[in-house]
C-alpha positions in Angstrom: 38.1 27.0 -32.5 38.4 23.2 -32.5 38.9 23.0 -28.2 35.5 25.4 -28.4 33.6 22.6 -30.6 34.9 20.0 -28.9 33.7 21.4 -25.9 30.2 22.0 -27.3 30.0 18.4 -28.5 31.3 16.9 -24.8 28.6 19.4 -23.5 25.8 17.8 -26.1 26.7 14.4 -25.1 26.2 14.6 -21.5 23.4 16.6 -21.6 21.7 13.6 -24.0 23.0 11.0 -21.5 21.6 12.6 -18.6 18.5 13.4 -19.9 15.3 11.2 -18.3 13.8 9.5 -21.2 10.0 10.0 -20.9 7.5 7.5 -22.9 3.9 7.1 -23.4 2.7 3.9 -24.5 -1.2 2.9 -25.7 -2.6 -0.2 -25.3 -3.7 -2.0 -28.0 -7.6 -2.0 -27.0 -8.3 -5.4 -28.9 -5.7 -7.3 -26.9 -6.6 -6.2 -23.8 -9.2 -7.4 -21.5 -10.9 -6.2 -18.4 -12.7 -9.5 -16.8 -15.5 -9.0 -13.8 -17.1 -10.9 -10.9 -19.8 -9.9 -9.2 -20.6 -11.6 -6.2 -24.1 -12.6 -4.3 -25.2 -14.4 -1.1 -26.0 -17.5 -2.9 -23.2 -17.2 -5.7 -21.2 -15.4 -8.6 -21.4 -14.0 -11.9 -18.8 -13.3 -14.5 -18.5 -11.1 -17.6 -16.2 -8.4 -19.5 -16.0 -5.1 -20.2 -14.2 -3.1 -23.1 -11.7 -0.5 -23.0 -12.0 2.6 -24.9 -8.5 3.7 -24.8 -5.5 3.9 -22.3 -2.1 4.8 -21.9 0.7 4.2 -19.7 3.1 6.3 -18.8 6.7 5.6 -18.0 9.7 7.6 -17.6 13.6 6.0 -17.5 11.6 2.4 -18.4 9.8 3.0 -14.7 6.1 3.5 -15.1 5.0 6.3 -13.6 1.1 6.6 -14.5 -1.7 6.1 -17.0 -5.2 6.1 -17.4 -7.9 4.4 -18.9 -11.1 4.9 -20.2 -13.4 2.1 -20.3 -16.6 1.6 -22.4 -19.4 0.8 -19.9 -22.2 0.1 -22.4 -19.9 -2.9 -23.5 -21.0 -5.0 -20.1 -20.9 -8.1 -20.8 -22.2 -11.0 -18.8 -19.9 -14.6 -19.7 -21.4 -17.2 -17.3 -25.3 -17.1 -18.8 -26.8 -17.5 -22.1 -30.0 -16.6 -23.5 -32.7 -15.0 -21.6 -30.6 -14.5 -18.5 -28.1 -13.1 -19.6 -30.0 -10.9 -22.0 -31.6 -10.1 -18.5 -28.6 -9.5 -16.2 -26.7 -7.5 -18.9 -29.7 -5.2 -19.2 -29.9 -4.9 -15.5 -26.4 -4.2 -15.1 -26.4 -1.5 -17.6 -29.9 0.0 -15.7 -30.1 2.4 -13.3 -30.1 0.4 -10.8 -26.2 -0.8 -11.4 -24.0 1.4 -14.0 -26.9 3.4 -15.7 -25.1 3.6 -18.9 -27.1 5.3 -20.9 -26.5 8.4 -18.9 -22.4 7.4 -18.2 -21.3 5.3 -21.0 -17.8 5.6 -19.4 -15.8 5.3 -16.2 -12.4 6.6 -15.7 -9.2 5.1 -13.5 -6.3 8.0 -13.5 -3.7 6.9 -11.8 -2.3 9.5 -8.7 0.9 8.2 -7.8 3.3 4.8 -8.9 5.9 2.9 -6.2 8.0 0.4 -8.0 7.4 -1.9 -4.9 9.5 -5.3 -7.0 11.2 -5.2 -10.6 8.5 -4.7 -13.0 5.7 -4.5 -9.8 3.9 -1.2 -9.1 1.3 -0.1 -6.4 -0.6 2.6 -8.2 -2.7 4.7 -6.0 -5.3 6.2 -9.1 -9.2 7.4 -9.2 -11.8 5.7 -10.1 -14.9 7.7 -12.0 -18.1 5.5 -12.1 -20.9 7.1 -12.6 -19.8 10.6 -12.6 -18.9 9.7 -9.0 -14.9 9.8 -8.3 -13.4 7.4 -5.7 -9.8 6.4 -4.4 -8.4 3.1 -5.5 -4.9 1.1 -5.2 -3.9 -1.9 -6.8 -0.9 -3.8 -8.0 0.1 -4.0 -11.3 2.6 -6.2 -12.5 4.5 -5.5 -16.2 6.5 -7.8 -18.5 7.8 -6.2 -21.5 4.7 -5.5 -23.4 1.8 -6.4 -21.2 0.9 -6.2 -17.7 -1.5 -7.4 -15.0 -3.3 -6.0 -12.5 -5.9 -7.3 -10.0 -8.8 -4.9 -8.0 -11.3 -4.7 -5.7 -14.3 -2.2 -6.6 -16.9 -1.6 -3.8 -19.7 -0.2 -6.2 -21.4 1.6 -3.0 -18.7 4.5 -3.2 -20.0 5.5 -6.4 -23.8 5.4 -5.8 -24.4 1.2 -6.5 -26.6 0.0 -4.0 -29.0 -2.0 -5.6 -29.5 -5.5 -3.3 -26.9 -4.6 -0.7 -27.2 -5.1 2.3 -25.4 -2.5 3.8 -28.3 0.0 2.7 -30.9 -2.1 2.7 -32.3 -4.5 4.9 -34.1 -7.9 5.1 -32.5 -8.8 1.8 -31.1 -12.7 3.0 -30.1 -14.8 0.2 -31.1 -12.1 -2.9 -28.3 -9.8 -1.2 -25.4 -8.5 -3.6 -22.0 -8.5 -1.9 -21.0 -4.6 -2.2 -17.2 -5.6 -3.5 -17.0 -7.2 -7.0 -13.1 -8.0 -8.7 -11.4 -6.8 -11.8 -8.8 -9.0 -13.8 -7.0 -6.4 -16.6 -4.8 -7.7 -19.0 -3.1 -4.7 -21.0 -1.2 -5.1 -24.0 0.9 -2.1 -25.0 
């Protein structure tokens, strides 16, 4: 009877030690921070944008995916005050950009994760602005309970082509580069 318990208990233990540990984490939606630029023939604009929630997922302390929603009527612009700004925000939430009104939210799920460096991940994911869904890979880079990631949006693959100039021409100097950049900072 003891040798059968003993055995029971050896085949507990390995079983626990083997087993993959899987983890979800959520980001604390506060602490993190999505920052944009937009870009234009004769120069830039910055602003933020909110999350709504997210989570990462990682199995064995490897990530492994996530996703994100983000809360599109929070557009924000940063680098104007006053009646601009009032201005561009509007615009950007208007048909003409984001239309948020009708889609409040856009989506990133991520498809697959390569641990390319310690803690350094390409993540091949989709992007939903919109209602319009879109490849997209990035880096992100993790240190125990935050993370950074860098991307490169081109707002024409989800229906955005309000002053570019690859749909529309004659535009010179009021054109609106097609690519604009995300800086998120996530803290989980």
């Amino acid at each position: 009877m003891k040798t059968r318990i003993l055995s029971l208990v050896a085949i507990f233990l390995v079983a626990t030690v083997t087993t993959t540990f899987a983890q979800d984490k959520k980001i604390d939606t506060k602490e993190s921070s999505i920052k944009w630029t937009g870009y234009k023939v004769t120069g830039q604009h910055e602003g933020t944008i909110d999350f709504k929630n997210g989570t990462l997922n990682f199995k064995d302390g490897k990530l492994v995916g996530g996703m994100f929603t983000i809360n599109m009527t929070s557009i924000n612009t940063t680098d104007l005050s006053g009646e601009y700004k009032g201005k561009l925000d509007g615009h950007l939430k208007s048909e003409d950009f984001f239309g948020t009104a009708k889609f409040p939210e856009a989506l990133l799920k991520f498809k697959e994760v390569v641990e390319t460096a310690t803690n350094t991940y390409r993540v091949n994911a989709n992007l939903t602005i919109k209602g319009k869904t879109s490849p997209i890979a990035f880096d992100i880079t993790l240190k125990e309970k935050s993370g950074v990631a860098k991307l490169k949006v081109d707002r024409t693959k989800y229906g955005i082509k309000y002053g570019s100039a690859s749909f529309i021409d004659g535009l010179k100097d009021k054109a609106i580069y097609d690519d604009f950049d995300l800086v998120v900072k996530l803290k989980f």
